[in-house]
C-alpha positions as a Markdown table, in Angstrom:
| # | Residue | x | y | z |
|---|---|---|---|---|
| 1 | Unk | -145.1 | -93.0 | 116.5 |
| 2 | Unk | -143.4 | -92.8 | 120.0 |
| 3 | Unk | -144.2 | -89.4 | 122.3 |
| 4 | Unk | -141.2 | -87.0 | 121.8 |
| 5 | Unk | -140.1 | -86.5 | 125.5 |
| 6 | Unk | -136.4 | -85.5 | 126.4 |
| 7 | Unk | -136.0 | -84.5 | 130.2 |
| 8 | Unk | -132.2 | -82.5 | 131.6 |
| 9 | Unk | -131.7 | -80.4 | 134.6 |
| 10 | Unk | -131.8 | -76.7 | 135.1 |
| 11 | Unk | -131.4 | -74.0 | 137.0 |
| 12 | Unk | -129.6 | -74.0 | 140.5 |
| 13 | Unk | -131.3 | -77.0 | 142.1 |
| 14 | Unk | -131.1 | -79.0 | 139.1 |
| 15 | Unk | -134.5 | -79.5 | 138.4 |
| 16 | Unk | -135.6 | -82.0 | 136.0 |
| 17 | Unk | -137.6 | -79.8 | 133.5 |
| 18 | Unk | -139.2 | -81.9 | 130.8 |
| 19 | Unk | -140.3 | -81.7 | 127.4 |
| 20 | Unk | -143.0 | -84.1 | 125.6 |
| 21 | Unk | -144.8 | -83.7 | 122.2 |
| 22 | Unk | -147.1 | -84.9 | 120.0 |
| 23 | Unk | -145.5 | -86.7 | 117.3 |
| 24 | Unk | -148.1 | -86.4 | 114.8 |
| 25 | Unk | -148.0 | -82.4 | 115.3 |
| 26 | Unk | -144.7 | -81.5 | 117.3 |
| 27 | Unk | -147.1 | -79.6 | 119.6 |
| 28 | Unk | -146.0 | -80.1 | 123.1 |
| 29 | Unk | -146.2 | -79.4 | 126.8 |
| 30 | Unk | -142.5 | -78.3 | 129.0 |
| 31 | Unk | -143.0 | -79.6 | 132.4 |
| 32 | Unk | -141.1 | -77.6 | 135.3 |
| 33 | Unk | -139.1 | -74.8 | 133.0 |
| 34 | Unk | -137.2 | -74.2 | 136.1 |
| 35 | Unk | -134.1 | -71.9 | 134.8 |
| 36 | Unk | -132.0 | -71.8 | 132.0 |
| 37 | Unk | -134.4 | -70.8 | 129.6 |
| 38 | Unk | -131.8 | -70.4 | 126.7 |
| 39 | Unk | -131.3 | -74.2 | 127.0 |
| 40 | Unk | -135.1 | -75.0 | 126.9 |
| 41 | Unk | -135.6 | -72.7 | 124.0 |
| 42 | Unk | -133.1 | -74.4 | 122.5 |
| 43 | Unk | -133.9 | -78.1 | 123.0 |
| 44 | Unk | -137.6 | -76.8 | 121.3 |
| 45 | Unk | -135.5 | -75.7 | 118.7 |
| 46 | Unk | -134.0 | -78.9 | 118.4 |
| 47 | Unk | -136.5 | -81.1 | 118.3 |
| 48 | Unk | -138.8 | -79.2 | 116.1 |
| 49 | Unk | -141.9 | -78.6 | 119.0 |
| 50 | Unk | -144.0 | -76.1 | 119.5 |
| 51 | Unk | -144.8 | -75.2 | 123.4 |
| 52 | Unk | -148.5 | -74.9 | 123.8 |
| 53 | Unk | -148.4 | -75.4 | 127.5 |
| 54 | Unk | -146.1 | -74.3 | 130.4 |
| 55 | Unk | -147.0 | -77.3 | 132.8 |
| 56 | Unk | -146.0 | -76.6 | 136.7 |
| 57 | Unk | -145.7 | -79.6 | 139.0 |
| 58 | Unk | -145.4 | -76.5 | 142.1 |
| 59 | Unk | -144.5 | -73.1 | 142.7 |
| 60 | Unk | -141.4 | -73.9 | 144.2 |
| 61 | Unk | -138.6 | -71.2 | 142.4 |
| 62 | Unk | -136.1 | -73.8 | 141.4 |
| 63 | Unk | -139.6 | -75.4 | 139.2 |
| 64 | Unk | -140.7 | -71.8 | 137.4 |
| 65 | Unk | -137.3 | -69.4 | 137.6 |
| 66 | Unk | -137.7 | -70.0 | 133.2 |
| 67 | Unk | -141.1 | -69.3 | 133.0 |
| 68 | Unk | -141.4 | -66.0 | 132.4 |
| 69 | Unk | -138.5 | -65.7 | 129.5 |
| 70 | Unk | -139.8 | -69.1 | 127.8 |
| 71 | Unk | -143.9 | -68.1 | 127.7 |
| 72 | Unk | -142.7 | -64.9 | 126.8 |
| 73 | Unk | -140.5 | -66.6 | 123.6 |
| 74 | Unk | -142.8 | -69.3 | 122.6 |
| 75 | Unk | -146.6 | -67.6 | 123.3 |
| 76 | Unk | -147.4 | -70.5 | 125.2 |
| 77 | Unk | -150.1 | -71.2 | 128.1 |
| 78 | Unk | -149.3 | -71.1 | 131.5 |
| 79 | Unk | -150.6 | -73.5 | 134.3 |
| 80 | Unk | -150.4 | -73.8 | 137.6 |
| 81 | Unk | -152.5 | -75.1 | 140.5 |
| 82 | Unk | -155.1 | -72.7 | 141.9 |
| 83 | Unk | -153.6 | -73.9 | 145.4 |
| 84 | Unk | -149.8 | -73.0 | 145.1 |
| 85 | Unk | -150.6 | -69.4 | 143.5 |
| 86 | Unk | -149.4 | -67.8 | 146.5 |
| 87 | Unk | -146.2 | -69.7 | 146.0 |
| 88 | Unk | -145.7 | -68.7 | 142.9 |
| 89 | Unk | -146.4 | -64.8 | 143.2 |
| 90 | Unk | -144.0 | -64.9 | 146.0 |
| 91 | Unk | -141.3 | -66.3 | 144.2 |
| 92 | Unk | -138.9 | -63.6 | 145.2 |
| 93 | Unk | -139.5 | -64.1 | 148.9 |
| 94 | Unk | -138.8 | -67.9 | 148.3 |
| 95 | Unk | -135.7 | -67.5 | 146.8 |
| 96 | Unk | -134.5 | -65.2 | 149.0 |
| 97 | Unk | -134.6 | -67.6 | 151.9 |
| 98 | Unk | -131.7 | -69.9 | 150.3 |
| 99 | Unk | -129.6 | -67.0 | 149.2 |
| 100 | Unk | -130.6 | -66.8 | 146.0 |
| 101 | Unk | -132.5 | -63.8 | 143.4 |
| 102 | Unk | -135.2 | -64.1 | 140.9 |
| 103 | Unk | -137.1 | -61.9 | 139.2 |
| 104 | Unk | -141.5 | -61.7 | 139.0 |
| 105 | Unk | -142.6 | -64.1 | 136.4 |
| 106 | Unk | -145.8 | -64.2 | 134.7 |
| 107 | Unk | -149.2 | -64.6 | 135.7 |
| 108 | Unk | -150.1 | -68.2 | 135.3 |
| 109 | Unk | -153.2 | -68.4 | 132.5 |
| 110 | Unk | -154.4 | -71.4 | 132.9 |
| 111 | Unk | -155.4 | -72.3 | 136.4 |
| 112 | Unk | -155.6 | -75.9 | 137.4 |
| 113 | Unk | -157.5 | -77.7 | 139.7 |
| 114 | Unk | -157.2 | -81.3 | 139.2 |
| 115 | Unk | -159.0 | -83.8 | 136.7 |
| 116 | Unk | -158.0 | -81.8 | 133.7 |
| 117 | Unk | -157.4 | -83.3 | 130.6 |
| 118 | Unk | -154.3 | -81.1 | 128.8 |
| 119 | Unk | -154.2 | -81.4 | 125.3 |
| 120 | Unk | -151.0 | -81.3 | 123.0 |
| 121 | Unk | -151.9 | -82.4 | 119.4 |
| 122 | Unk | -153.5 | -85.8 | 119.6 |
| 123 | Unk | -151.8 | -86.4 | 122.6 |
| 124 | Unk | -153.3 | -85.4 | 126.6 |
| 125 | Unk | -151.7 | -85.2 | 129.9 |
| 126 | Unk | -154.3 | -86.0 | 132.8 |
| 127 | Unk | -153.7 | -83.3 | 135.9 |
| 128 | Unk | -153.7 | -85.2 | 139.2 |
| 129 | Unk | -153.6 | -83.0 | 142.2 |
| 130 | Unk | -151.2 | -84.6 | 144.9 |
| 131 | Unk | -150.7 | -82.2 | 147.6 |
| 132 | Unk | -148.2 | -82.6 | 150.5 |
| 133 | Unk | -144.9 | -80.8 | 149.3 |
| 134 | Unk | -147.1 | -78.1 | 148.3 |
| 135 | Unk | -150.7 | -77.6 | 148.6 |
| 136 | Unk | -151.1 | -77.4 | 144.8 |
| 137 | Unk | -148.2 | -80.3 | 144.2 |
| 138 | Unk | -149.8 | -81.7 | 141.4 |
| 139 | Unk | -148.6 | -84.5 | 138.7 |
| 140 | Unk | -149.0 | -85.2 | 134.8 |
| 141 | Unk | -149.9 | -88.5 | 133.5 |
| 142 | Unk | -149.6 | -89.1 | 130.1 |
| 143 | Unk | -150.7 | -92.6 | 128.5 |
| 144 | Unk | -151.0 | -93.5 | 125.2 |
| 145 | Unk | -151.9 | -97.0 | 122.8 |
| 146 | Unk | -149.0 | -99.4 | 123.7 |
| 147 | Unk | -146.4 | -97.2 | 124.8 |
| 148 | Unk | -145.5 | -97.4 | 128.8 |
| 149 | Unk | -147.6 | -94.6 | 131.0 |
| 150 | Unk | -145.4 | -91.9 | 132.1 |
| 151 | Unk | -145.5 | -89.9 | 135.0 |
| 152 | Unk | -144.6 | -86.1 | 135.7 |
| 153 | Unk | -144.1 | -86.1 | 139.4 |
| 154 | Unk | -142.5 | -83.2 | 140.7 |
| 155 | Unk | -140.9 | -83.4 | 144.2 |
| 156 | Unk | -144.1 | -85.8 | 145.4 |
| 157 | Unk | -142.1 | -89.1 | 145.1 |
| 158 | Unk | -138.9 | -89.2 | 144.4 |
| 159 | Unk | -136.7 | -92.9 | 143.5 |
| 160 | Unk | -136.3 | -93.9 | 146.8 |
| 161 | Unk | -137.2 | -91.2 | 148.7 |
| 162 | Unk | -140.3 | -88.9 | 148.9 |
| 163 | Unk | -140.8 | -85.2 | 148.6 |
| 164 | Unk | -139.7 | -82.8 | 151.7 |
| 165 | Unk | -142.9 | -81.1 | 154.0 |
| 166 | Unk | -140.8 | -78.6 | 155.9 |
| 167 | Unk | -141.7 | -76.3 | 153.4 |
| 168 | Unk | -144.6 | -73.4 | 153.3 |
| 169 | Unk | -147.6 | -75.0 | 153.3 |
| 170 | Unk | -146.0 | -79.0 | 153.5 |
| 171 | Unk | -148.1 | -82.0 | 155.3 |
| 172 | Unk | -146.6 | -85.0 | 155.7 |
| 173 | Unk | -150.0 | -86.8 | 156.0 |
| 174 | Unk | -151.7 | -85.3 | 153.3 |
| 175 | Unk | -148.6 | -86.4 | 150.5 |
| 176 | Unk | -148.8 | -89.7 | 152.0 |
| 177 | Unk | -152.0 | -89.9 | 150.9 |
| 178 | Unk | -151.7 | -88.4 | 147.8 |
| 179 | Unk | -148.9 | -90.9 | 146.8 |
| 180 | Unk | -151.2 | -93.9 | 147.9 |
| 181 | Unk | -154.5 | -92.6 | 146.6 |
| 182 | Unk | -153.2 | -90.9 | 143.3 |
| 183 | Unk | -149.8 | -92.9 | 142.5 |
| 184 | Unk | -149.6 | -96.2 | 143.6 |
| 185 | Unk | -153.3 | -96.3 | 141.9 |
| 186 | Unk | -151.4 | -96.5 | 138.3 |
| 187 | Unk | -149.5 | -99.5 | 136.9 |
| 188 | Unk | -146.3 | -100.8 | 138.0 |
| 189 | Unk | -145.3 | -100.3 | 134.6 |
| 190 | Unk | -145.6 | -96.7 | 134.7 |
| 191 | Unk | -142.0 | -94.5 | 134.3 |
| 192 | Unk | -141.7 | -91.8 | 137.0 |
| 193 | Unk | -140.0 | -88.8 | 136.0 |
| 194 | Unk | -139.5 | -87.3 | 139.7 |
| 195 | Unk | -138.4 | -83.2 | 139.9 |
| 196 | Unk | -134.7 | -84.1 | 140.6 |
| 197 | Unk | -132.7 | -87.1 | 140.4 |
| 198 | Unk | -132.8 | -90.8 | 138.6 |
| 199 | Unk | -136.3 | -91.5 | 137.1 |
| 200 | Unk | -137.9 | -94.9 | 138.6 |
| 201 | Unk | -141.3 | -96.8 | 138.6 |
| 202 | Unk | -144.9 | -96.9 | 140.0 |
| 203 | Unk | -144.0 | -100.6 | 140.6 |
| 204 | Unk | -140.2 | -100.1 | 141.7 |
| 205 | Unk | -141.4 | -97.2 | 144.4 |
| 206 | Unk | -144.3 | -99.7 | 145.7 |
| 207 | Unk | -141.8 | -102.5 | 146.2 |
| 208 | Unk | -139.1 | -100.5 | 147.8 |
| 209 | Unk | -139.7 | -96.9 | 148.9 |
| 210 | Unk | -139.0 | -97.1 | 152.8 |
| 211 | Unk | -141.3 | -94.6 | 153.0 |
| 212 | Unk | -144.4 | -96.7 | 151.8 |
């Protein structure tokens, strides 16, 4: 049976928050809970999973501002890279700087640093630390049997158009590299499920990403 996945927007920036499963055993991971909560509760509800793991790409707000109200509603883990802690414990701060409010969320329990294997039921998602937008940026791969590799990618590569470095902690350098030595690495095949906007491909972003 096909992964369960079903990604939609939320919160203020419209970030793509993502939930996959196990088929087998409905567990499942929810990639970027970024807001709205309510709705993410919901689409659990809806497709009969069970959150074992609260996966952040970064610390950005607009990618854990439903964090703390879904772990707190489901019991599930929390994880986050080691690197973008600081982030993510000053989420209040960030926020602030675009106008916007947010409360503390939770400490993160489950602290990443790269070449983890996540485990959802039968199914895994490999941890692949790509930093550049964030010093912790860090994507999900998940690949399984016959079925087309999917990637969680945050705000590193976007269709088209790559993630900003402006930001605290940002290198332009270093997510160049990351994108080369970690992305373009996978097969062309692979769907790329970005933080905001259209998904693409490993193989679409190789041929035509100005940026590489």
């Amino acid at each position: 049976m096909p992964l369960v996945r079903k990604s939609f927007p939320v919160g203020p920036l419209s970030c793509n928050c993502s939930i996959i499963a196990c088929p087998e055993t409905k567990e499942g991971l929810v990639v970027d809970p970024g807001g709205d909560a309510p709705k993410i509760l919901a689409e659990l509800a809806r497709l009969g999973v069970t959150a074992v793991t609260l996966v952040h790409t970064h610390a950005h707000f607009d990618h854990v501002l439903g964090t703390k109200e879904v772990a707190q509603q489901t019991g599930a883990e929390t994880a986050l890279h080691k690197d973008d802690r600081w982030l993510y414990d000053n989420v209040q701060m960030q926020a602030g700087m675009f106008g916007m409010t947010a409360e503390p969320t939770v400490p993160p329990t489950i602290e990443l640093v790269g070449g983890e294997r996540l485990s959802f039921g039968r199914r895994e998602a490999n941890v692949l630390h790509t930093p550049g937008h964030t010093p912790g940026s860090s994507c999900f791969y998940v690949q399984h049997a016959d079925e087309a590799p999917i990637l969680f990618a945050g705000d590193t590569l976007f269709a088209g158009s790559i993630g900003r470095t402006d930001l605290w902690g940002g290198s332009f350098d270093q997510l160049i590299q990351s994108i080369r030595g970690e992305i373009l690495s996978l097969p062309d095949n692979t769907l790329v499920i970005p933080g905001h906007g259209p998904n693409t491909s490993v193989g679409a972003e190789r041929a035509d990403n100005p940026y590489l």
